[in-house]
C-alpha positions in Angstrom: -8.8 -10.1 -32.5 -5.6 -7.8 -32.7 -2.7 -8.1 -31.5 -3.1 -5.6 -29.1 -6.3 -6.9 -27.7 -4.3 -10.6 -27.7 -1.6 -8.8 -25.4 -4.5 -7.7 -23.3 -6.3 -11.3 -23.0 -2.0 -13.0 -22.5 -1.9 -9.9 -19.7 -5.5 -10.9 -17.8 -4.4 -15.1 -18.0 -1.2 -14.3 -16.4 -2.4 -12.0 -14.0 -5.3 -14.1 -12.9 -3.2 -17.8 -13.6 -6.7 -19.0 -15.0 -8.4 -18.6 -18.0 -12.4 -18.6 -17.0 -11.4 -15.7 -14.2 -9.6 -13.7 -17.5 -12.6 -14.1 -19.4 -14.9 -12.8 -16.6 -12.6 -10.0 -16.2 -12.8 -9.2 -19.6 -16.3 -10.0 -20.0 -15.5 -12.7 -22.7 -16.2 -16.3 -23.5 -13.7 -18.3 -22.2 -13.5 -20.5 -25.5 -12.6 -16.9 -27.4 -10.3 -16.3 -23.7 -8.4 -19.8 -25.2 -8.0 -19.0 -28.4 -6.8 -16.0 -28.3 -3.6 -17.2 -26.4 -3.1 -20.4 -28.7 -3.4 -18.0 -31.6 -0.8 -15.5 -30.1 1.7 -18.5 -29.5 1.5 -19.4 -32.2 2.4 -16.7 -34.2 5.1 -15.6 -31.9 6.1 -19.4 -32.2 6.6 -20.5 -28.3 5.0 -21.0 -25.2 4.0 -18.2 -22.9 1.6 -20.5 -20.7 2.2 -23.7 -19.4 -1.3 -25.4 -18.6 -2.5 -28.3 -16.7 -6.0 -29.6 -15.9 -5.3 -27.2 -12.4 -3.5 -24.4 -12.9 -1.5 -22.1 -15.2 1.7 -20.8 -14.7 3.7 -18.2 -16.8 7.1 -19.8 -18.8 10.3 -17.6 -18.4 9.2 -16.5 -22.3 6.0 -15.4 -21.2 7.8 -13.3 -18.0 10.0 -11.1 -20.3 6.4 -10.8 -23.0 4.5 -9.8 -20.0 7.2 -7.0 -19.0 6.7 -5.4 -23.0 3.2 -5.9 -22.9 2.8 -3.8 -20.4 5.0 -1.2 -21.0 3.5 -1.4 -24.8 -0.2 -1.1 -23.4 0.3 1.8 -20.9 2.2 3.5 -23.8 -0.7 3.3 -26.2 -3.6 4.1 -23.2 -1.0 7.6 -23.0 -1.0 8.2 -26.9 -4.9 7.8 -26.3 -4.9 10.0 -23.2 -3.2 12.4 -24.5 -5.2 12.7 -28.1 -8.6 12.8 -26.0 -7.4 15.6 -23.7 -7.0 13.8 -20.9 -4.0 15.3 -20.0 -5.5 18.6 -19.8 -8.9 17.1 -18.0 -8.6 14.3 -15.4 -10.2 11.2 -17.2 -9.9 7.2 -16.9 -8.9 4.7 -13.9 -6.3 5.4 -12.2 -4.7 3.0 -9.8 -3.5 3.7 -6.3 -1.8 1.1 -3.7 -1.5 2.3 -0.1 -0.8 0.2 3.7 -4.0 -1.6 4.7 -4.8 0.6 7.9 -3.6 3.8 6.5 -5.6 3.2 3.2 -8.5 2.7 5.1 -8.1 6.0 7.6 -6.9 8.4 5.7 -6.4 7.5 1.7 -10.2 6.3 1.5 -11.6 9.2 2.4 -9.4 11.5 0.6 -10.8 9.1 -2.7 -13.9 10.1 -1.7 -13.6 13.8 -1.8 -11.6 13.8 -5.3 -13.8 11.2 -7.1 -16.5 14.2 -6.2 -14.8 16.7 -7.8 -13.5 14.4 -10.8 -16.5 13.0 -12.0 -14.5 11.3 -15.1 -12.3 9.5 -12.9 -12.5 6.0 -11.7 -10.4 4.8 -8.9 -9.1 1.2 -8.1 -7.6 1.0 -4.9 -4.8 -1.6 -3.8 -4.7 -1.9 0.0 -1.6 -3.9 1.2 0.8 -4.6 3.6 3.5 -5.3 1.3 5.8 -3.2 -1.5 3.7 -3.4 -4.7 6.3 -3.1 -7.7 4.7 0.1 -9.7 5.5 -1.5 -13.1 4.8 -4.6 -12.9 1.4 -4.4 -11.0 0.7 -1.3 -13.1 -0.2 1.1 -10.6 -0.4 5.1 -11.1 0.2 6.5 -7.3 1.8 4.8 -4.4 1.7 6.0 -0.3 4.6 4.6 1.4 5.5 4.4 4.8 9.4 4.6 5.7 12.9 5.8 3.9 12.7 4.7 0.1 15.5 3.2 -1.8 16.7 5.2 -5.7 13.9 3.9 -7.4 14.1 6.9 -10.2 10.2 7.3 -9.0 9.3 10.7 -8.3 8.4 11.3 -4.4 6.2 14.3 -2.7 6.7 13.9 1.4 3.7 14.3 2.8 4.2 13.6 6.4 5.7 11.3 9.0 4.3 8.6 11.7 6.5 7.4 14.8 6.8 4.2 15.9 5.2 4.4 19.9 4.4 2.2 22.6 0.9 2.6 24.4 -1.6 0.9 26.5 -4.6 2.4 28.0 -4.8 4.7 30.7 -6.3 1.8 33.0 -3.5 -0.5 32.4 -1.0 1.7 33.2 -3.0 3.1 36.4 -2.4 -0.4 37.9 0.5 -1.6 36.2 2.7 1.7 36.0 4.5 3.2 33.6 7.6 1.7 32.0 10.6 4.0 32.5 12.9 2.2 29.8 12.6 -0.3 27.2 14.2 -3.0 29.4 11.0 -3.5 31.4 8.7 -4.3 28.1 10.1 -7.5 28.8 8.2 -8.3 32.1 4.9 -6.8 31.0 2.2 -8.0 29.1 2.7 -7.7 25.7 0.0 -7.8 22.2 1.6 -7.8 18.7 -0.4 -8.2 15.3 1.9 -10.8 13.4 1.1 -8.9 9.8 3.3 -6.1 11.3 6.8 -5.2 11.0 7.4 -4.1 14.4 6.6 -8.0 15.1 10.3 -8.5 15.8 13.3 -6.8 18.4 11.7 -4.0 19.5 14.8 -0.9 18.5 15.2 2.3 20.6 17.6 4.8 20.8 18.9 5.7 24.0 21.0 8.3 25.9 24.1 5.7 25.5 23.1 4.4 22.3 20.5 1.8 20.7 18.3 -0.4 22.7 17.1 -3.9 21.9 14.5 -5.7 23.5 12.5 -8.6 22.3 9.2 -9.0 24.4 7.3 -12.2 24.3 4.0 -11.8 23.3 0.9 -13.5 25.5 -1.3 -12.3 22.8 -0.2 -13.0 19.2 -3.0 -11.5 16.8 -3.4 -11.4 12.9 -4.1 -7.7 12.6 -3.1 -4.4 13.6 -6.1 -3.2 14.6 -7.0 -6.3 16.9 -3.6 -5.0 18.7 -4.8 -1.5 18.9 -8.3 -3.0 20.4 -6.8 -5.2 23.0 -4.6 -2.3 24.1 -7.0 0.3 24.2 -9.5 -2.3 26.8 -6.7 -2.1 28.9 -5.0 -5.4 28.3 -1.5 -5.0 27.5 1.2 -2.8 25.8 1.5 -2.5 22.1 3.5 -1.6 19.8 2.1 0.7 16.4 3.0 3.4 14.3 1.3 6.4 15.5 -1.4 7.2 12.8 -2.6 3.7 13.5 -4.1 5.4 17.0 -3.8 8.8 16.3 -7.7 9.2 17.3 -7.8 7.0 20.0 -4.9 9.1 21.8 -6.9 12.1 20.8 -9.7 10.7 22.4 -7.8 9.0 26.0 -8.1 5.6 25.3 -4.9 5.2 25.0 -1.4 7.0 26.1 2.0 6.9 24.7 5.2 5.4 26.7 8.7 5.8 26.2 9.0 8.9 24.4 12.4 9.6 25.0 13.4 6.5 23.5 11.2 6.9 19.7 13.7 6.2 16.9 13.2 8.9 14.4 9.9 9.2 12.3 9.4 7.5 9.5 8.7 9.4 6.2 5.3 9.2 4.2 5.8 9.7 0.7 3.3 10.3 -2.3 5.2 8.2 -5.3 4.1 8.3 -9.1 6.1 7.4 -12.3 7.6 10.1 -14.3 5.9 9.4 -18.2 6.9 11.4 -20.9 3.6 13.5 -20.3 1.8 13.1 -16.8 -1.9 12.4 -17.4 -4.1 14.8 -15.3 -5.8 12.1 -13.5 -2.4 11.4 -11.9 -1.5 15.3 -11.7 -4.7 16.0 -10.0 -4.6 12.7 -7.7 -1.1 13.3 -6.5 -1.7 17.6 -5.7 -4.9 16.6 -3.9 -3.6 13.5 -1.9 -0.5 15.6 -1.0 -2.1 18.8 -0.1 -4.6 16.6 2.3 -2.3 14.3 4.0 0.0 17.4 5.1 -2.7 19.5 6.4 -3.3 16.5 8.8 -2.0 17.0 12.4 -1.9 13.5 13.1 0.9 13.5 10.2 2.2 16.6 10.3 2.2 17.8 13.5 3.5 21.7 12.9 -0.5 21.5 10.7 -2.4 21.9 14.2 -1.4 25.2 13.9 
């Protein structure tokens, strides 16, 4: 085994903290899985992995080696790329994170359409509710919800998404409407716990910011639970507004306490900037951008 293909086996250990789920993934023995790290330790002379009957965990040698092999691997799958014309024709997996909900309304069908027109191109998609580090995690294309720090990645807005209030038009027919954020506190309230907006409740109001913290009667797990016990007329919830785009669209719900929306949140497209920029991320990036801002539910000013 070469070196390079021993970097790959160290890279699918740590990744997967287990040596028989590396050797699945790599469709290898997990005896020629084992040696192939012992061998590469030994010749580098130290300890990347520490082992015990349970687990494996990666030393602070094998941290900083699994940082180079990674940057040493995606340099060589370029030089490869790039010598079988890849760069000119989309080719290869690429890798794509994206926000649970939003992956699954509006990134997974957009895969759908451009794995039809790219033929060559396979995609592995990352749907999570957390900031996946590009490098580390190796990943080709990011969507990302809200203002992004100077990470030296390059951006393409593609929209924006406001953070709302809404029940269903039941609820509010026998309950009212809430004239200011103050009175979230006396109604009934759902909130998914996997979302951000699970804490004070911000606003921005004629005399300046508003902070409310409603206690929740119903405490869910997801975002879309929220939605659902909203829209059957059970409470208030909080969202961003793609999360029920359709379902205001469509009645079952309305949105409260406009006047009082903080300013939208941006939706970025984010890719690392290589020396070259294979065509499978070229052609990903133009054809998720150029969907996601002909959407009216993101871009409003697109309805027209």
């Amino acid at each position: 085994m070469d070196k390079f293909q021993e970097m790959q086996v160290f890279l699918a250990v740590a990744e997967e903290q287990n040596f028989a789920a590396a050797a699945r993934r790599l469709n290898l023995s997990p005896p020629s899985v084992t040696r192939a790290v012992a061998a590469l330790e030994e010749r580098i002379g130290t300890r990347l992995l520490a082992r015990t009957t349970r687990s494996v965990h990666i030393t602070e040698a094998g941290q900083r080696y699994q940082e180079d092999c990674r940057r040493i691997l995606a340099e060589l799958e370029e030089a490869e790329e790039s010598a079988a014309g890849s760069h000119a024709v989309a080719r290869g997996q690429l890798t794509l994170t994206a926000p649970v909900l939003f992956g699954e309304l509006y990134v997974t069908p957009l895969v759908v359409d451009y794995l039809e027109q790219h033929p060559a191109v396979n995609i592995k998609a990352l749907l999570v509710d957390r900031v996946v580090s590009m490098v580390e995690e190796g990943i080709d294309v990011a969507v990302r919800i809200g203002n992004l720090p100077d990470s030296g990645l390059h951006t393409v807005k593609v929209g924006e998404v406001r953070r709302v209030i809404c029940a269903a038009p039941d609820y509010l027919a026998r309950h009212g409407r809430p004239q200011h954020p103050d009175e979230l506190c006396a109604r009934r309230i759902v909130m998914s716990a996997s979302s951000a907006l699970v804490s004070d409740w911000q606003f921005a109001g004629p005399a300046g910011p508003i902070s409310v913290r409603p206690e929740p009667r119903l405490l869910v797990t997801a975002n879309q639970a929220a939605i659902n016990a909203a829209s059957l007329g059970w409470g208030l919830t909080r969202v961003l507004s793609y999360q029920v785009a359709g379902k205001v669209a469509a009645g079952e719900l309305e949105i409260v306490l406009q006047d009082f929306e903080l300013p939208p949140l941006p939706i970025h497209v984010v890719y690392q900037e290589g020396r070259t920029i294979a065509a499978k991320v070229r052609t990903f990036v133009d054809f998720c951008a150029r969907r996601l801002a002909q959407d009216p539910a993101l871009n409003p000013a697109a309805k027209a």
